[in-house]
N, CA, C and O atoms as a DFTB+ gen file, in Angstrom:
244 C
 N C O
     1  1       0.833      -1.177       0.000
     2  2       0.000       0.000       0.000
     3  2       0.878       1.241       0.000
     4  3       1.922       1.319       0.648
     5  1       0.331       2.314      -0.858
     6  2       1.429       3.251      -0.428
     7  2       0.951       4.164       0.905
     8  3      -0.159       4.292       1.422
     9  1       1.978       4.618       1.167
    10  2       2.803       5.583       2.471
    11  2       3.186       6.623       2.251
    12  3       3.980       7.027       1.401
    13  1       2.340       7.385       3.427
    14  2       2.867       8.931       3.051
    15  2       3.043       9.352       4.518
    16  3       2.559       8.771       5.489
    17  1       4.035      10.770       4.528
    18  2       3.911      11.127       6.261
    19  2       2.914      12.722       5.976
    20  3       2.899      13.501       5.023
    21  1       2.226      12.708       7.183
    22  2       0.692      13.697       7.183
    23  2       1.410      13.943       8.391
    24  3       1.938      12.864       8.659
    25  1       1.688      14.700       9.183
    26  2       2.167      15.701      10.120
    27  2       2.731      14.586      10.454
    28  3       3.388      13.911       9.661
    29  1       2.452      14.169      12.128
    30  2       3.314      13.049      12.893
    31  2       2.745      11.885      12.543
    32  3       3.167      10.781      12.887
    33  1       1.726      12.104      11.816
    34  2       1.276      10.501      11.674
    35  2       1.474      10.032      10.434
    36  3       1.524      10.932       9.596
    37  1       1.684       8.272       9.760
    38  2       1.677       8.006       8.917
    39  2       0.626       7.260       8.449
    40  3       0.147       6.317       9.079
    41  1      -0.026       7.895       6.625
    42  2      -0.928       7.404       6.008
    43  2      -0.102       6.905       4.663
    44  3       0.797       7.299       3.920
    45  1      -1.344       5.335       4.903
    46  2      -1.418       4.918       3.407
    47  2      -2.884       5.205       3.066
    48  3      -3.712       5.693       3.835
    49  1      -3.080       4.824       1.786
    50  2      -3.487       5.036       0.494
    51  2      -3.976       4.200      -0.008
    52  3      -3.719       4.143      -1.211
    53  1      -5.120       2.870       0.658
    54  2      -5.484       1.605      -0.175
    55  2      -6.388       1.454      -1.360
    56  3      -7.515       1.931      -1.226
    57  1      -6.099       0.888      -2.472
    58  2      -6.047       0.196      -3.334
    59  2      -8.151       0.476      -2.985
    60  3      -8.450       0.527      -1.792
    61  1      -9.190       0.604      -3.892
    62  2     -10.449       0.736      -3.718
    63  2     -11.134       0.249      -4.755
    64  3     -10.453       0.149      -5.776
    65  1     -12.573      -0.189      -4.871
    66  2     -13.359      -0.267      -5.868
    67  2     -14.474       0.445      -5.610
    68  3     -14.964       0.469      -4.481
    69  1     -14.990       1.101      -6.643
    70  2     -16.686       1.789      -6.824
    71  2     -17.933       1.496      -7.765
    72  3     -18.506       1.651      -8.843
    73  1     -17.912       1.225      -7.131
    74  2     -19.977       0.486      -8.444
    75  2     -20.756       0.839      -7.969
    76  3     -21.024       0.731      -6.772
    77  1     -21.529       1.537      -9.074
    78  2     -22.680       1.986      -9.400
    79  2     -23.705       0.705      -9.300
    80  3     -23.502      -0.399      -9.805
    81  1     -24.782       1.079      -8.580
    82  2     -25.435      -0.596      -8.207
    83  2     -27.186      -0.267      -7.798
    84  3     -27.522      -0.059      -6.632
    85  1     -27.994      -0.264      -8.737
    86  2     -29.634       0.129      -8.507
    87  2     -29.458       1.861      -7.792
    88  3     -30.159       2.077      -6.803
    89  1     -28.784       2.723      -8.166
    90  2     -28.546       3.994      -7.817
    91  2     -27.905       4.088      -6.432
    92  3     -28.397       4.715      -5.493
    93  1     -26.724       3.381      -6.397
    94  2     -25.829       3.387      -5.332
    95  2     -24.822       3.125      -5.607
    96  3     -24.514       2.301      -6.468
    97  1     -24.074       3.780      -4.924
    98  2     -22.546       3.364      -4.748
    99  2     -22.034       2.336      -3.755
   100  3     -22.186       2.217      -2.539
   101  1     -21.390       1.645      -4.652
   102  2     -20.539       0.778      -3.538
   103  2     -19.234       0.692      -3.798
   104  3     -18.616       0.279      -4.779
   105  1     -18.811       1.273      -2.480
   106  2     -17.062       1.436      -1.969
   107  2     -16.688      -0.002      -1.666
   108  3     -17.649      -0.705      -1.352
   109  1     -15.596      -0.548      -1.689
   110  2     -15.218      -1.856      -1.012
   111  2     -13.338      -1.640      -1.559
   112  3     -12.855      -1.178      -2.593
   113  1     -12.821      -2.110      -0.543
   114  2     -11.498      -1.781       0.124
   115  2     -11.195      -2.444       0.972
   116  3     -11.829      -2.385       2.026
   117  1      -9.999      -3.411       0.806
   118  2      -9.282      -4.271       2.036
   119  2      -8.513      -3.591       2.996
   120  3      -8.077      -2.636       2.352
   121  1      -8.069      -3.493       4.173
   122  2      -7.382      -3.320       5.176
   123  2      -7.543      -4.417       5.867
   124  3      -8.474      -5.035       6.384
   125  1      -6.146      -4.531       5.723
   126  2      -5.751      -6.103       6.589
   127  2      -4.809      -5.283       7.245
   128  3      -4.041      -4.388       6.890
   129  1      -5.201      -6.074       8.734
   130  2      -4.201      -5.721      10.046
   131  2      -5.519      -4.198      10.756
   132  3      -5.244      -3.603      11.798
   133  1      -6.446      -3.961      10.168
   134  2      -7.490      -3.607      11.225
   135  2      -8.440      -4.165      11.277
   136  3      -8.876      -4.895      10.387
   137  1      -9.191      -3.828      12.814
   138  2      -9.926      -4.767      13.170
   139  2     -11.042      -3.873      12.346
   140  3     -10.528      -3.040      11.599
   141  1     -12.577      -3.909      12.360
   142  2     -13.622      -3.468      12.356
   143  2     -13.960      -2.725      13.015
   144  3     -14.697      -1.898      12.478
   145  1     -13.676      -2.516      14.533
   146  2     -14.355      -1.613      15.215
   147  2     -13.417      -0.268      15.124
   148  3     -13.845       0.797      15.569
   149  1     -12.301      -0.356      14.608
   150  2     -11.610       0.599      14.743
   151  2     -11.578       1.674      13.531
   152  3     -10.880       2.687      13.477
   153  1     -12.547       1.181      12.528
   154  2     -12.847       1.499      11.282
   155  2     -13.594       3.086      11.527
   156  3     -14.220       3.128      12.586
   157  1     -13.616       4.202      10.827
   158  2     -14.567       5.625      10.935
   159  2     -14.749       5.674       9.368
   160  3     -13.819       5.781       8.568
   161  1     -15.750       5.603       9.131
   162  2     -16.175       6.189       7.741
   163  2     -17.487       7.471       8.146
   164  3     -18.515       7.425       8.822
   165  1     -16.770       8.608       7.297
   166  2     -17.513       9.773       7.173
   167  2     -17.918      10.252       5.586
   168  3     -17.143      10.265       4.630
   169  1     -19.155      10.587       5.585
   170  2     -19.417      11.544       4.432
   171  2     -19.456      12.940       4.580
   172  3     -20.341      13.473       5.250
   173  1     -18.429      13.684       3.920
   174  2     -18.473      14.837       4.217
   175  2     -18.840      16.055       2.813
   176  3     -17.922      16.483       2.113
   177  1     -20.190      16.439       2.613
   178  2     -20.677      17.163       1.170
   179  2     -20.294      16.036       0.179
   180  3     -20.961      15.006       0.086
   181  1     -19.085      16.305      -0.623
   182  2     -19.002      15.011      -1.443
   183  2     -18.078      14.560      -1.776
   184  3     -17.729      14.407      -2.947
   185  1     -17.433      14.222      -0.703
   186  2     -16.350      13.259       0.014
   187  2     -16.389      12.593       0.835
   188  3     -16.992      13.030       1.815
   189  1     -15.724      11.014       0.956
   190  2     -15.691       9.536       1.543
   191  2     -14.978       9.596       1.918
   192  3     -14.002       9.739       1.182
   193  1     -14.792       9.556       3.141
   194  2     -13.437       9.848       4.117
   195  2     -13.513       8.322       4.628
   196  3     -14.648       7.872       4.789
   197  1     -12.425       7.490       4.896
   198  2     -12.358       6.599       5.759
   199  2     -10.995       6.746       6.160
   200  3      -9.893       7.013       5.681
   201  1     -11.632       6.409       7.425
   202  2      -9.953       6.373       8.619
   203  2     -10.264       4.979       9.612
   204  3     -11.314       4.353       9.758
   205  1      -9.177       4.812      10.100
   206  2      -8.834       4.057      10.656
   207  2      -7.279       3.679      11.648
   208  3      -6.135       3.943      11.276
   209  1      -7.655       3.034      12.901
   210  2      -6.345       3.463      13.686
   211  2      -5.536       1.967      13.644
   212  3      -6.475       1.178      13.538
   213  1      -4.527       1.320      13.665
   214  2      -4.010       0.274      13.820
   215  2      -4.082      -0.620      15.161
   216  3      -4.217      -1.821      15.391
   217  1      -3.924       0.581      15.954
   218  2      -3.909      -0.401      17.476
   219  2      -2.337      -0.236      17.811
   220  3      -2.020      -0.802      18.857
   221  1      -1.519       0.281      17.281
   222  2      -0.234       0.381      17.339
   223  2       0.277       1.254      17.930
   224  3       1.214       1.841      17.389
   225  1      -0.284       1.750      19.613
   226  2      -0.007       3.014      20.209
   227  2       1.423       2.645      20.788
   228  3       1.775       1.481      20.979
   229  1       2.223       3.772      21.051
   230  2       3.449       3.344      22.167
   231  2       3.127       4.523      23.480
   232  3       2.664       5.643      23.265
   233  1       3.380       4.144      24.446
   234  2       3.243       4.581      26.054
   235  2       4.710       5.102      25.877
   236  3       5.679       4.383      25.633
   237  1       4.723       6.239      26.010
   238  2       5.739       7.196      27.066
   239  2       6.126       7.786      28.337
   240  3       5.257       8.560      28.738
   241  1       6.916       7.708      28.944
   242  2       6.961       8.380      30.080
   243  2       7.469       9.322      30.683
   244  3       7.142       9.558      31.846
């Protein structure tokens, strides 16, 4: 997948499909290595935002 750095955090960029389907769209997109619940999909005017966190925090002290 590609990788990009967005301030301190790093984003990829996955790979998507879109179909047109009885007057709908359907998005579908793999992410492997997140779970489901950690998934956010937003519509924002007319943009598909999806985010998602890994689970990959580190504790500092």
């Amino acid at each position: 997948m590609p990788r990009e750095k967005w301030g301190d955090e790093n984003v990829f960029t996955p790979a998507f499909d879109i179909k047109d389907k009885e007057n709908k769209l359907v998005v579908t997109t793999d992410l492997p290595g997140i779970n489901k619940e950690n998934i956010e999909i937003n519509l924002k005017e007319d943009m598909l935002e999806i985010s998602a966190k890994t689970g990959k925090e580190t504790e500092t002290e």
